[in-house]
PDB file of N, CA, C and O in Angstrom:
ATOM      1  N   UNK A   1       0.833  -1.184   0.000  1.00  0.00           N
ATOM      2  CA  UNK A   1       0.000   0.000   0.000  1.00  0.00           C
ATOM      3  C   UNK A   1       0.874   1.242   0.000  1.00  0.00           C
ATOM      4  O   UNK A   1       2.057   1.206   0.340  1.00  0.00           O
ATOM      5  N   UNK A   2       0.357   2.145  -0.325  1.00  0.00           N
ATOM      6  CA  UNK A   2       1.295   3.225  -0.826  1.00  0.00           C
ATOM      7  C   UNK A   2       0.878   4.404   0.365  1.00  0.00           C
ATOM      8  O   UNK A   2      -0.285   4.781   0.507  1.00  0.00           O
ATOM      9  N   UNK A   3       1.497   4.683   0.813  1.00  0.00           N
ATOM     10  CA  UNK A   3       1.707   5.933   1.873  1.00  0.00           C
ATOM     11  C   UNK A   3       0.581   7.480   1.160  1.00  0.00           C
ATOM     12  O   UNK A   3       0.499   7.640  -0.058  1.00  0.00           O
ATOM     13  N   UNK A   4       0.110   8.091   1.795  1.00  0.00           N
ATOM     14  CA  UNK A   4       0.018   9.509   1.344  1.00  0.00           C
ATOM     15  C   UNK A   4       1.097  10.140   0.941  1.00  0.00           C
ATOM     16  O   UNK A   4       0.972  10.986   0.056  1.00  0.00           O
ATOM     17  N   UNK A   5       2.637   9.807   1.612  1.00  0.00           N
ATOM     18  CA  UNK A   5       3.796  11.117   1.027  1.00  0.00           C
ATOM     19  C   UNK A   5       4.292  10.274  -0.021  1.00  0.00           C
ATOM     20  O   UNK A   5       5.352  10.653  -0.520  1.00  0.00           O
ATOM     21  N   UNK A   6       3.835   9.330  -0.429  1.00  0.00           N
ATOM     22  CA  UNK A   6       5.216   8.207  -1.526  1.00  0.00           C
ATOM     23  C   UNK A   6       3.873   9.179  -2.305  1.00  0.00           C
ATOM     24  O   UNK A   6       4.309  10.069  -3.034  1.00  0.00           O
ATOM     25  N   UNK A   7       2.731   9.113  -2.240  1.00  0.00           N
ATOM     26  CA  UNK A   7       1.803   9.810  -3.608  1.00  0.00           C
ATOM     27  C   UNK A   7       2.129  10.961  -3.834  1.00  0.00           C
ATOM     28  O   UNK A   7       2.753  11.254  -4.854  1.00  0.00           O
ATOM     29  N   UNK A   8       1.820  11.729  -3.048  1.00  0.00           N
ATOM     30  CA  UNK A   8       2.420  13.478  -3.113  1.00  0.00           C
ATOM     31  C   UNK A   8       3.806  13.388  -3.955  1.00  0.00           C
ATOM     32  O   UNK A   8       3.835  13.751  -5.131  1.00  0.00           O
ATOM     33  N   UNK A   9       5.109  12.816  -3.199  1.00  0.00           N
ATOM     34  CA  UNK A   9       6.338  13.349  -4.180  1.00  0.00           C
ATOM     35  C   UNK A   9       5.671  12.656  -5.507  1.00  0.00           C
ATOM     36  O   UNK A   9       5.413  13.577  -6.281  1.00  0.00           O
ATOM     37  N   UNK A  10       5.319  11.502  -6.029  1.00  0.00           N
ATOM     38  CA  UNK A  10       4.956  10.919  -7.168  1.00  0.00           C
ATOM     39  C   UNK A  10       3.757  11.658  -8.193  1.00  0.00           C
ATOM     40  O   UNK A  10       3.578  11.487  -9.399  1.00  0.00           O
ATOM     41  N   UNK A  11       3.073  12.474  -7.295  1.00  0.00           N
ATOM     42  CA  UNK A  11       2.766  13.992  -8.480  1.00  0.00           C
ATOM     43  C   UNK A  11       3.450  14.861  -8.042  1.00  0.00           C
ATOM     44  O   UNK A  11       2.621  15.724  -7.753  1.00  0.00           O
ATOM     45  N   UNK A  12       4.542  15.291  -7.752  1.00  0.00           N
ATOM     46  CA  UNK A  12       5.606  16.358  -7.631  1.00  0.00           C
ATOM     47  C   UNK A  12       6.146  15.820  -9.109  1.00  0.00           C
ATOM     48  O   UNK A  12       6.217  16.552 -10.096  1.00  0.00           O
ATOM     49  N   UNK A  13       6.495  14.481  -9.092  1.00  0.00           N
ATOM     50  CA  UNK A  13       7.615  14.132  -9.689  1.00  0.00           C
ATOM     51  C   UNK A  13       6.986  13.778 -11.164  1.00  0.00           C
ATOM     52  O   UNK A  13       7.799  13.468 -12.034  1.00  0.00           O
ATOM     53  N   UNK A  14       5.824  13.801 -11.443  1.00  0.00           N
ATOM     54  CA  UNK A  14       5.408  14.123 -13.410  1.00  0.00           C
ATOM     55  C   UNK A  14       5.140  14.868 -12.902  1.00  0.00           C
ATOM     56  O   UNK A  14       6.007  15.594 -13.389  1.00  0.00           O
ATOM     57  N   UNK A  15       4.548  15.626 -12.108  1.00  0.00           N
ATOM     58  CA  UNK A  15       3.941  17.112 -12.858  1.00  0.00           C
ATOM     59  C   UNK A  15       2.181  16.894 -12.802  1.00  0.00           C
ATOM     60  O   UNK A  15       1.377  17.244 -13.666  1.00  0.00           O
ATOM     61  N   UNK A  16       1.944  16.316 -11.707  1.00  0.00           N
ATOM     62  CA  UNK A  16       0.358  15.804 -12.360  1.00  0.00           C
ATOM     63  C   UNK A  16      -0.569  17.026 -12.114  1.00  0.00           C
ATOM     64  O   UNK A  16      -0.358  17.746 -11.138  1.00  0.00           O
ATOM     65  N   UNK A  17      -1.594  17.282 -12.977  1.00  0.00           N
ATOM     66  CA  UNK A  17      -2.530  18.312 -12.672  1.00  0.00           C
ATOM     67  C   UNK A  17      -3.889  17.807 -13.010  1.00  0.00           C
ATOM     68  O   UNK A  17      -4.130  17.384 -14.141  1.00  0.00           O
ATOM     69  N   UNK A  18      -5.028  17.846 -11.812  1.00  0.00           N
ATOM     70  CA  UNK A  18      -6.165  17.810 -12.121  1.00  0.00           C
ATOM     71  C   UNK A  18      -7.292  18.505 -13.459  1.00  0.00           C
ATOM     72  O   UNK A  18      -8.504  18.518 -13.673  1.00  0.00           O
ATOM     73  N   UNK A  19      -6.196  18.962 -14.048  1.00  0.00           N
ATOM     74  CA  UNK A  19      -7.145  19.517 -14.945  1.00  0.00           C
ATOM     75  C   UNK A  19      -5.793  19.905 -16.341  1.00  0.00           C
ATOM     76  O   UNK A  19      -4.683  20.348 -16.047  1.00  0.00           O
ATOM     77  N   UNK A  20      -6.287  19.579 -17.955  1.00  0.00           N
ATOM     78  CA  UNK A  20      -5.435  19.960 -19.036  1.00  0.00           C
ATOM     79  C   UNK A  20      -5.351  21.944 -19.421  1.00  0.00           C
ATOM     80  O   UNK A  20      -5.914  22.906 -18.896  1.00  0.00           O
ATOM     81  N   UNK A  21      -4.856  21.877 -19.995  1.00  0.00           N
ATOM     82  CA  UNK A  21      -4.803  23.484 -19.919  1.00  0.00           C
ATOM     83  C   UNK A  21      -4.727  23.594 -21.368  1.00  0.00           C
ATOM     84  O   UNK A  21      -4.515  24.700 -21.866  1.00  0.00           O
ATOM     85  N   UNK A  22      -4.932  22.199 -22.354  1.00  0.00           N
ATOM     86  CA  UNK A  22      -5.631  21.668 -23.628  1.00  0.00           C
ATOM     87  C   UNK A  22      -6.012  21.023 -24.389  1.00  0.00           C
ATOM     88  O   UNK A  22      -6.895  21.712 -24.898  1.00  0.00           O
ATOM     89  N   UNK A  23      -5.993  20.210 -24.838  1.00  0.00           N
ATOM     90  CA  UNK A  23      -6.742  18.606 -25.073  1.00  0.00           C
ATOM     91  C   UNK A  23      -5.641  17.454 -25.340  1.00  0.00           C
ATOM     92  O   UNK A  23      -5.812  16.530 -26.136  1.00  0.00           O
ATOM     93  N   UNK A  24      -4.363  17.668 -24.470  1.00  0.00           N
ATOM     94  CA  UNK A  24      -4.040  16.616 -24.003  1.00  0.00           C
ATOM     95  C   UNK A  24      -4.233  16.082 -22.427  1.00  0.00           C
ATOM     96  O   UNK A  24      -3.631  16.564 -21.468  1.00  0.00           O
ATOM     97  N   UNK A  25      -4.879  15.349 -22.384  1.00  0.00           N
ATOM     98  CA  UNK A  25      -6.026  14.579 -21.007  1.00  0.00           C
ATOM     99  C   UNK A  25      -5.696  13.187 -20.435  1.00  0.00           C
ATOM    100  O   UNK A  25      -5.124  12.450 -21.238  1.00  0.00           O
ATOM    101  N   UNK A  26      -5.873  12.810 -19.535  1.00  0.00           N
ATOM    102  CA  UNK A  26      -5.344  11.587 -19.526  1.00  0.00           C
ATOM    103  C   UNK A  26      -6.507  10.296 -20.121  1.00  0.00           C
ATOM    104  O   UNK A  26      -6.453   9.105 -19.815  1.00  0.00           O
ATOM    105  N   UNK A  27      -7.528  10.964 -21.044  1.00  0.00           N
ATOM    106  CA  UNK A  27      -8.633  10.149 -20.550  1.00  0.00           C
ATOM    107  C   UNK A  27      -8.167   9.812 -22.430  1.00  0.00           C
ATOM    108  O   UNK A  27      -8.910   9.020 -23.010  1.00  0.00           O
ATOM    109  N   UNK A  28      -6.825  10.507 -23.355  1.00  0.00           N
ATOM    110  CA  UNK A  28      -6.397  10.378 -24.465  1.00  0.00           C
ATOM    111  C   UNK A  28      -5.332  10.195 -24.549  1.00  0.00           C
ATOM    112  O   UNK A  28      -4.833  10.291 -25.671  1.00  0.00           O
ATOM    113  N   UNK A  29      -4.291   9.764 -23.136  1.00  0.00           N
ATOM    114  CA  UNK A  29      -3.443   8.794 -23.123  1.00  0.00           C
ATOM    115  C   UNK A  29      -3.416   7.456 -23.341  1.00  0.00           C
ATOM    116  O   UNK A  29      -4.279   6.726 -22.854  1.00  0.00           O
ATOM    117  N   UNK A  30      -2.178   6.883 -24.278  1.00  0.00           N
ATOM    118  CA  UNK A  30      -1.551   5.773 -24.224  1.00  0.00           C
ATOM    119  C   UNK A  30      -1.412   5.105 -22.854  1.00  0.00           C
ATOM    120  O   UNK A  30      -1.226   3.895 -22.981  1.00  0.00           O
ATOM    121  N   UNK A  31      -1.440   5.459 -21.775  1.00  0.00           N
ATOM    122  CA  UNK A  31      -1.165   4.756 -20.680  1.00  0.00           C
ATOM    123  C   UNK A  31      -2.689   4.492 -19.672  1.00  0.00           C
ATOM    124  O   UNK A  31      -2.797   3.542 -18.896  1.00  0.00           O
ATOM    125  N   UNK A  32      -3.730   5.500 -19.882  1.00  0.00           N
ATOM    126  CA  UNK A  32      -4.862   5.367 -19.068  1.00  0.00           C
ATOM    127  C   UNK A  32      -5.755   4.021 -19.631  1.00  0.00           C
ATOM    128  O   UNK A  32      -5.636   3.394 -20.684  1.00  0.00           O
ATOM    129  N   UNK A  33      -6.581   3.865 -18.628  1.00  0.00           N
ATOM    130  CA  UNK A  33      -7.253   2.642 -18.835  1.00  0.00           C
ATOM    131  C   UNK A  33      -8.121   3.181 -17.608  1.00  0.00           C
ATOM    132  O   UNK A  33      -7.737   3.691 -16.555  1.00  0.00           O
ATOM    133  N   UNK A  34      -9.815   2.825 -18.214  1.00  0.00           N
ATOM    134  CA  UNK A  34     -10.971   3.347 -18.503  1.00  0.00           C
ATOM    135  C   UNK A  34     -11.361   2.414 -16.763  1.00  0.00           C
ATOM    136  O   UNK A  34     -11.976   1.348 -16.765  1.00  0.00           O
ATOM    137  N   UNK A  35     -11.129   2.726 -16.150  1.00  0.00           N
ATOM    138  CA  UNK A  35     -12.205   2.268 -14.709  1.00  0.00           C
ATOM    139  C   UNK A  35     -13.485   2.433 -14.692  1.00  0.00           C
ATOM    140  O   UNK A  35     -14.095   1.366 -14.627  1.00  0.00           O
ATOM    141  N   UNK A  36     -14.352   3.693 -14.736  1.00  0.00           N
ATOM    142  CA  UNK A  36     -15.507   4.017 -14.900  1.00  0.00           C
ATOM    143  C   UNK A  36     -15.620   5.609 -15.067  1.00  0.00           C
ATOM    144  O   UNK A  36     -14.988   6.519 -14.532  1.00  0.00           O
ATOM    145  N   UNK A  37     -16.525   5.606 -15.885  1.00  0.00           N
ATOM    146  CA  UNK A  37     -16.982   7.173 -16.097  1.00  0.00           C
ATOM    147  C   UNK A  37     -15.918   8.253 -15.508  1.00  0.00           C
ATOM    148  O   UNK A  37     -15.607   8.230 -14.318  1.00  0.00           O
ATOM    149  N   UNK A  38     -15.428   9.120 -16.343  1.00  0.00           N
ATOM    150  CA  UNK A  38     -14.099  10.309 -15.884  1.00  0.00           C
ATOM    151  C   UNK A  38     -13.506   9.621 -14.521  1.00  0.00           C
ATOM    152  O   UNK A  38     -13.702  10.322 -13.528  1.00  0.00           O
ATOM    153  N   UNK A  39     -12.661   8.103 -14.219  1.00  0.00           N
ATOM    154  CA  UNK A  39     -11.987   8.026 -13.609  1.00  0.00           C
ATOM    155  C   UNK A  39     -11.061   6.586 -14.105  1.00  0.00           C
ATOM    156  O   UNK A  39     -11.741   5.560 -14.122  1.00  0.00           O
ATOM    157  N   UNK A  40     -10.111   6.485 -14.361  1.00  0.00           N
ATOM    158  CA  UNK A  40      -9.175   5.362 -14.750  1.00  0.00           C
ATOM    159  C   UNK A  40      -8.258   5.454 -13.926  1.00  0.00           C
ATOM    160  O   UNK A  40      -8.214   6.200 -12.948  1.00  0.00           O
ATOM    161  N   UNK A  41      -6.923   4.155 -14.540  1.00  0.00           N
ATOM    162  CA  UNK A  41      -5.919   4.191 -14.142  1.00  0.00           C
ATOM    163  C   UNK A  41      -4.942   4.439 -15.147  1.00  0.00           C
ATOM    164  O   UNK A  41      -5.002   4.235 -16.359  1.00  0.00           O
ATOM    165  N   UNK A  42      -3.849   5.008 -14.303  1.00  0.00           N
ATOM    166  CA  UNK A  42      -2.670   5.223 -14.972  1.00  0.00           C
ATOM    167  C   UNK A  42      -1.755   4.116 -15.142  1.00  0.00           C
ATOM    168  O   UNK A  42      -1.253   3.591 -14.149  1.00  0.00           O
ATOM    169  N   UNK A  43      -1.492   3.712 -16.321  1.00  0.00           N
ATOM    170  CA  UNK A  43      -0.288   2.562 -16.380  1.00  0.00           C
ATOM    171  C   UNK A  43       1.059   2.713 -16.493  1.00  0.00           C
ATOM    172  O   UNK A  43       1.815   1.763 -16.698  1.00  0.00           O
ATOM    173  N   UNK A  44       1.414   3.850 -16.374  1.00  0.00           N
ATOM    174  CA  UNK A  44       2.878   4.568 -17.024  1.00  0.00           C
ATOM    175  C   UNK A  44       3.715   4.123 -15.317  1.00  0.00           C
ATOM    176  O   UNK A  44       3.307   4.404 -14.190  1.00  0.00           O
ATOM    177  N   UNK A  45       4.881   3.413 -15.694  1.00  0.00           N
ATOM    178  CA  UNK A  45       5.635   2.917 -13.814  1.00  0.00           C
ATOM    179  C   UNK A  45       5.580   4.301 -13.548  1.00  0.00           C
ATOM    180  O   UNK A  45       4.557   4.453 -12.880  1.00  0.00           O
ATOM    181  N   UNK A  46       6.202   5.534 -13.734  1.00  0.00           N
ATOM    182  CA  UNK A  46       5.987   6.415 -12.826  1.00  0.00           C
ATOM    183  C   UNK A  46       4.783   6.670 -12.189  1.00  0.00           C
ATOM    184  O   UNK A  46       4.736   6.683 -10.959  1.00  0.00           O
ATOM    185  N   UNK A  47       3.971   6.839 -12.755  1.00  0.00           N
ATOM    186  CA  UNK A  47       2.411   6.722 -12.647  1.00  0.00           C
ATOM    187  C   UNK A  47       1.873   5.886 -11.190  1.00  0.00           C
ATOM    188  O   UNK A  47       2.059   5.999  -9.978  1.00  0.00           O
ATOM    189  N   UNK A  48       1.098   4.991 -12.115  1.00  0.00           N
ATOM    190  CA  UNK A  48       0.868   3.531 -11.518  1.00  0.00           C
ATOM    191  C   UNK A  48      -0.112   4.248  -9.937  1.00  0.00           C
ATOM    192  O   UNK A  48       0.270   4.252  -8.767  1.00  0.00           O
ATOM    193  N   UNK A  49      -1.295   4.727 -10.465  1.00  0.00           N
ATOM    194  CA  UNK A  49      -2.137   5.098  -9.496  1.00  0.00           C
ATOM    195  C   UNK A  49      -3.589   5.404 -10.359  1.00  0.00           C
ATOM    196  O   UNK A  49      -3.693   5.381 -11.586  1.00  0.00           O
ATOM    197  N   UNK A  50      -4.383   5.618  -9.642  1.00  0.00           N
ATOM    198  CA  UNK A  50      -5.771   6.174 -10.299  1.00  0.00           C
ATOM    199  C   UNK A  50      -6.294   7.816 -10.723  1.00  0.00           C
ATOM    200  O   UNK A  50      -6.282   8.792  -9.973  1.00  0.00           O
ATOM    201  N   UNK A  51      -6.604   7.779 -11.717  1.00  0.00           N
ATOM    202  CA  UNK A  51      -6.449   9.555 -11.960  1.00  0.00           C
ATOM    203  C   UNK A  51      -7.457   9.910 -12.824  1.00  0.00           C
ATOM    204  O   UNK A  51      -7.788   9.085 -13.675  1.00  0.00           O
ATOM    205  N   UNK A  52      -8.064  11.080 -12.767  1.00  0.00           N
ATOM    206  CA  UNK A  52      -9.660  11.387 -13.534  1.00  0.00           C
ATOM    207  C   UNK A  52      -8.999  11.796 -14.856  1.00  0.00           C
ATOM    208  O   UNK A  52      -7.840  12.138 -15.090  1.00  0.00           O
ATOM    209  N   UNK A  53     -10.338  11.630 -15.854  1.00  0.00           N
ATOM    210  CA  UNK A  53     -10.470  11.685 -17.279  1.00  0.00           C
ATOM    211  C   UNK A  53      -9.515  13.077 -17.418  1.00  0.00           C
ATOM    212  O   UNK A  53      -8.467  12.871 -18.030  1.00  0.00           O
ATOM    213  N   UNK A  54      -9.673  14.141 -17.051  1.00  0.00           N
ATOM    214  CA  UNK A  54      -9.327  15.579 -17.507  1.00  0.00           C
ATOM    215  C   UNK A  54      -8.281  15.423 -16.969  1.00  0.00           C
ATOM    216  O   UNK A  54      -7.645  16.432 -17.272  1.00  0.00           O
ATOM    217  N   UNK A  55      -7.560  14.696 -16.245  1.00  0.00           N
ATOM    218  CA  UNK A  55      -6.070  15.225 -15.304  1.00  0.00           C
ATOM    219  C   UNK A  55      -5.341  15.317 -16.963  1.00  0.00           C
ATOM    220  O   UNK A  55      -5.694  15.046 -18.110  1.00  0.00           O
ATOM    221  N   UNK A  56      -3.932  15.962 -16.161  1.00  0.00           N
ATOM    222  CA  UNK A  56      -2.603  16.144 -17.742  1.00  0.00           C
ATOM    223  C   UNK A  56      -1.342  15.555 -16.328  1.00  0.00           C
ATOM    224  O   UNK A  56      -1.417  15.542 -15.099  1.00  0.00           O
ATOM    225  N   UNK A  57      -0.503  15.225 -17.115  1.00  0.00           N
ATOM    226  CA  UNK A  57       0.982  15.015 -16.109  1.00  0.00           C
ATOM    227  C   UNK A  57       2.039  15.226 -17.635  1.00  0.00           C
ATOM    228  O   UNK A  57       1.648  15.303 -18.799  1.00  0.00           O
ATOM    229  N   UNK A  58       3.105  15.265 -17.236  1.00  0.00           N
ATOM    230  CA  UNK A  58       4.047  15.610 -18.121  1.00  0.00           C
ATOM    231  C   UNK A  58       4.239  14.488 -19.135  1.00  0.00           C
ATOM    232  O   UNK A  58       4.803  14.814 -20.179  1.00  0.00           O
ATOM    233  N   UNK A  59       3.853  13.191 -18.992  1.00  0.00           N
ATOM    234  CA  UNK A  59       4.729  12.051 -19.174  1.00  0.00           C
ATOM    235  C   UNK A  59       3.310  11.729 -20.314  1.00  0.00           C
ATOM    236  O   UNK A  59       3.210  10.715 -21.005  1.00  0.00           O
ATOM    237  N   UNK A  60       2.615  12.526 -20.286  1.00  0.00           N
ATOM    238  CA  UNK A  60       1.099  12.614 -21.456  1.00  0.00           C
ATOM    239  C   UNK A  60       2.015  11.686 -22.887  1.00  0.00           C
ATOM    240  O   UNK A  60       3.139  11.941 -23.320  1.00  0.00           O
ATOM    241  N   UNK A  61       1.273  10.845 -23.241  1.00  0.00           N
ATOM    242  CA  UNK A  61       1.589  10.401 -24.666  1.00  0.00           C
ATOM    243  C   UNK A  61       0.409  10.140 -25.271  1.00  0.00           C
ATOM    244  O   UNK A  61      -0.428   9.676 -24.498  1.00  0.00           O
ATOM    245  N   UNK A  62      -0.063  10.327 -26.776  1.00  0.00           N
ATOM    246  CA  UNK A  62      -0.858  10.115 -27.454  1.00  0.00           C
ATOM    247  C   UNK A  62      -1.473   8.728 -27.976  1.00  0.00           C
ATOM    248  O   UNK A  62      -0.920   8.020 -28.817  1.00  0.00           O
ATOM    249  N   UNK A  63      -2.797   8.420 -27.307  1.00  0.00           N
ATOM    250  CA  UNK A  63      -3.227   7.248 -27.637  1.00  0.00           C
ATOM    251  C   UNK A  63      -3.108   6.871 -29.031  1.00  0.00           C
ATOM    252  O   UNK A  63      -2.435   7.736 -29.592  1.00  0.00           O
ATOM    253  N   UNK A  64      -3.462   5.966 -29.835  1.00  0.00           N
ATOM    254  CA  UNK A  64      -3.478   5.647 -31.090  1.00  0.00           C
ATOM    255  C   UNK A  64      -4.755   6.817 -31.703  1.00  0.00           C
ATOM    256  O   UNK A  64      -4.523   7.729 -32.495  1.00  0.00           O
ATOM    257  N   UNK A  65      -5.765   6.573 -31.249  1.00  0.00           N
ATOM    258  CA  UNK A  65      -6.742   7.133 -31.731  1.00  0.00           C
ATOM    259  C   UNK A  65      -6.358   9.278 -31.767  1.00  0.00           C
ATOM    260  O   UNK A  65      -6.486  10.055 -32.714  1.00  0.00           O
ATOM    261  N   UNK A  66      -6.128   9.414 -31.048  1.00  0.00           N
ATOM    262  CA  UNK A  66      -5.577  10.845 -30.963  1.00  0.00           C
ATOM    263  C   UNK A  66      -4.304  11.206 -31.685  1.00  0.00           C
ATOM    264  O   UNK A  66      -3.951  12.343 -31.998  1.00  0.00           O
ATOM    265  N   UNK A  67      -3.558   9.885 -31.941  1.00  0.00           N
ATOM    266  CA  UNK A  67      -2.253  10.507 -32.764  1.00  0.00           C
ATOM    267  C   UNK A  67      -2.699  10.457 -34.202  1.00  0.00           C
ATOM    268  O   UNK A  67      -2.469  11.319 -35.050  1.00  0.00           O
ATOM    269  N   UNK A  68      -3.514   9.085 -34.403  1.00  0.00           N
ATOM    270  CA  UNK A  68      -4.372   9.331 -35.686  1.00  0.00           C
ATOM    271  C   UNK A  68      -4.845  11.075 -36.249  1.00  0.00           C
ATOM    272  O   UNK A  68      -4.382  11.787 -37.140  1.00  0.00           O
ATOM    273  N   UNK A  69      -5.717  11.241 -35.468  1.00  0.00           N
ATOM    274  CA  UNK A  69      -6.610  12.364 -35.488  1.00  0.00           C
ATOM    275  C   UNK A  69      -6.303  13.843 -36.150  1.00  0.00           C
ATOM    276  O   UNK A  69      -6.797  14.689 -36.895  1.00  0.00           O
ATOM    277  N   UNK A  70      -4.566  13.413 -34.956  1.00  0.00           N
ATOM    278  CA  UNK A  70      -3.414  14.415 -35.215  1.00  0.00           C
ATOM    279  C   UNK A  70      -2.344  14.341 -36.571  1.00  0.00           C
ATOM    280  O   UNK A  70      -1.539  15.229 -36.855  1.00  0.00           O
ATOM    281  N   UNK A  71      -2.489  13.399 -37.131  1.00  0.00           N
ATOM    282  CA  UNK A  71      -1.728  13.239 -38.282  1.00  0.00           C
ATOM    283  C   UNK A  71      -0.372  12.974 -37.801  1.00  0.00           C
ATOM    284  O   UNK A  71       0.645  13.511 -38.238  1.00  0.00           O
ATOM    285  N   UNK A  72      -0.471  11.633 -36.360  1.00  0.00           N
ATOM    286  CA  UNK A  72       0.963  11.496 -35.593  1.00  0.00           C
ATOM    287  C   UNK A  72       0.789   9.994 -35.516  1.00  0.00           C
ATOM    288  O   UNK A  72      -0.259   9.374 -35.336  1.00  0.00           O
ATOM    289  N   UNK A  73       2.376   9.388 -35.736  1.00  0.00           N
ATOM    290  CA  UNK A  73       1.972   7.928 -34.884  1.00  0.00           C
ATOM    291  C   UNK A  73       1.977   7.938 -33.571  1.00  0.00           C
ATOM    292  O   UNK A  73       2.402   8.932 -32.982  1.00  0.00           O
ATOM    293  N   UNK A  74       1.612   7.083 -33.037  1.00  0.00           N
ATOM    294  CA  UNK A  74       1.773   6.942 -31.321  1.00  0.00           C
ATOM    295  C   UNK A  74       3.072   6.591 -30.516  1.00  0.00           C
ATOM    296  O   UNK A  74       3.731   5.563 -30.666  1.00  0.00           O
ATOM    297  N   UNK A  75       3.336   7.624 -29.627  1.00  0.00           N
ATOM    298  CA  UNK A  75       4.716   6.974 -29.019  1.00  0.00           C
ATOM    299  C   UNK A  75       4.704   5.721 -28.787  1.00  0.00           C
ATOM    300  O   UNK A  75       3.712   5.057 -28.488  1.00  0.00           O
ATOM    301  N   UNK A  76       5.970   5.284 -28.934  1.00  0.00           N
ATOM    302  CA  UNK A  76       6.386   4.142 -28.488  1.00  0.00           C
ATOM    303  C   UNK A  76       6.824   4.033 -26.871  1.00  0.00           C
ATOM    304  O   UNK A  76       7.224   2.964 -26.411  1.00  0.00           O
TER     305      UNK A  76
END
């Protein structure tokens, strides 16, 4: 089980923010996975916790469907 302070430095340390500041979201990341309605999980090892549809963190990569969209392939 993970402590309250191991979570805190671990959004210190991407950068996580409850909210995008533009339509990169976590709910159009490569790494999220769909729990229920605006709340998933994050799969990225830094990550590796639960986080709502609109959050952004630094470590954001483009799902397939969004890099499509974008005229991008998807990170690897």
């Amino acid at each position: 089980m993970q402590s309250v302070e191991e979570l805190k430095q671990r959004v210190e340390n991407i950068d996580l923010w409850a909210y995008s500041t533009n339509e990169d979201r976590c709910d159009n990341c490569r790494f999220y996975r769909v729990l229920k309605e605006d709340i998933g999980y994050c799969a990225h090892r830094d990550v590796d916790m639960v986080v709502g549809a609109a959050w952004w963190c630094k470590l954001w990569a483009p799902d397939a469907k969004t890099a499509a969209t974008r005229g991008q392939s998807p990170s690897s």
